[in-house]
C-alpha positions in Angstrom: 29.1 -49.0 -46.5 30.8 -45.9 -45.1 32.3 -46.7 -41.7 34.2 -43.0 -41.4 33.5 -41.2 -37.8 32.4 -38.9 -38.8 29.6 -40.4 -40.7 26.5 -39.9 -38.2 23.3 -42.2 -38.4 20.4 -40.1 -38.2 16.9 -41.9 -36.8 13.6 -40.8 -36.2 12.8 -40.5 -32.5 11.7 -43.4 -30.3 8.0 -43.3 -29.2 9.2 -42.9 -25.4 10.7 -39.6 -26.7 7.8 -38.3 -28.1 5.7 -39.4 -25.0 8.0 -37.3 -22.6 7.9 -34.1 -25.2 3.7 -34.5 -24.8 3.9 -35.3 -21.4 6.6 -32.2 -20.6 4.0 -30.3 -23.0 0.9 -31.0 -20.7 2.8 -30.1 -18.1 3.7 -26.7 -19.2 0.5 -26.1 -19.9 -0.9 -26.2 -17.0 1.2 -25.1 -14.9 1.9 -22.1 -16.9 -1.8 -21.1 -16.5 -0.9 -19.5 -13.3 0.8 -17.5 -14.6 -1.1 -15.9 -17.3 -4.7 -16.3 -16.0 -4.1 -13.2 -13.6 -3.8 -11.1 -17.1 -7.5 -12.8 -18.5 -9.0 -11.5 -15.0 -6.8 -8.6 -14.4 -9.9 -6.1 -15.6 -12.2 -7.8 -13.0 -9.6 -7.9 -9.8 -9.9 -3.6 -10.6 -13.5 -3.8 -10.6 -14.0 -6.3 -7.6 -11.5 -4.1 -5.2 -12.4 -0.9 -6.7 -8.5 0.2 -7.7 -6.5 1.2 -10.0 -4.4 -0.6 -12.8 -1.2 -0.2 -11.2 -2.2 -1.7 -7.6 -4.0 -4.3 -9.2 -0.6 -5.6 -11.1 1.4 -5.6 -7.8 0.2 -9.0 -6.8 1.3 -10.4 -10.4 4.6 -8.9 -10.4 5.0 -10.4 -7.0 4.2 -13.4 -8.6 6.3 -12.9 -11.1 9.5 -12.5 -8.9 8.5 -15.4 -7.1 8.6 -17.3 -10.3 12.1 -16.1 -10.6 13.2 -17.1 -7.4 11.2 -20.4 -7.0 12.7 -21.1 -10.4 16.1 -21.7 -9.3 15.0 -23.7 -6.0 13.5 -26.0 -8.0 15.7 -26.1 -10.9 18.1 -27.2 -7.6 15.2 -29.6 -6.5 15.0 -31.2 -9.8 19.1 -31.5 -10.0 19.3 -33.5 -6.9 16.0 -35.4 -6.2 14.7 -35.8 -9.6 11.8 -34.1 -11.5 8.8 -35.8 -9.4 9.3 -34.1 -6.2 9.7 -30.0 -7.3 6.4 -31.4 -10.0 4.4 -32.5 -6.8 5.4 -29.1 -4.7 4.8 -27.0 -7.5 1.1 -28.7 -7.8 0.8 -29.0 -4.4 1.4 -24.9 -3.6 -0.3 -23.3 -6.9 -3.5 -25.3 -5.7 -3.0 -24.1 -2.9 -2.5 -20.6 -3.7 -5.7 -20.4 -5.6 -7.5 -22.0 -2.9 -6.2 -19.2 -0.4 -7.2 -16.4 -3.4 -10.6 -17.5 -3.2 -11.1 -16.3 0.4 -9.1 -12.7 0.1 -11.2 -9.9 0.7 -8.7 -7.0 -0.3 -5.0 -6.6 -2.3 
């Protein structure tokens, strides 16, 4: 038996492990669909408002920035509170952004 320190045990992963990487996945995915669903429908929000390709992108990069920016608030959120409460305002405000989308009439 080697008992040098240098001798690390290597282990397959726990289950729990590989339920948080599944779960962390899930999450991911579907919150990341905000932020590449405006690219699938980018073609129809030029149609629907009758402009070009330029003004339709505005709104994304807006988005965009405020991924940036929200980022780091809840990178802060998640630091201090835990992961639960920026998981449940993140929900909580991209539902409620696409709720608020459905009613727009113009960019």
């Amino acid at each position: 038996m080697n008992t040098h320190p240098s001798v690390v045990s290597i282990s397959i992963d726990s289950p729990y492990s590989w339920f948080r990487l599944i779960i962390s996945l899930l999450i991911s995915m579907v919150g990341g669909v905000g932020m590449w669903s405006v690219v699938v429908i980018l073609p129809a929000v030029q149609a629907e408002f009758g402009v070009g390709r330029s003004e339709a992108s505005f709104p994304y990069t807006l988005t965009m920035v405020g991924f940036a920016f929200g980022g780091v608030l809840m990178g802060r959120l998640a630091d201090r509170f835990g992961i639960l409460l920026p998981l449940a305002l993140g929900a909580a405000t991209l539902s409620a952004g696409y709720v608020m989308s459905a009613f727009v009439t113009s960019l």
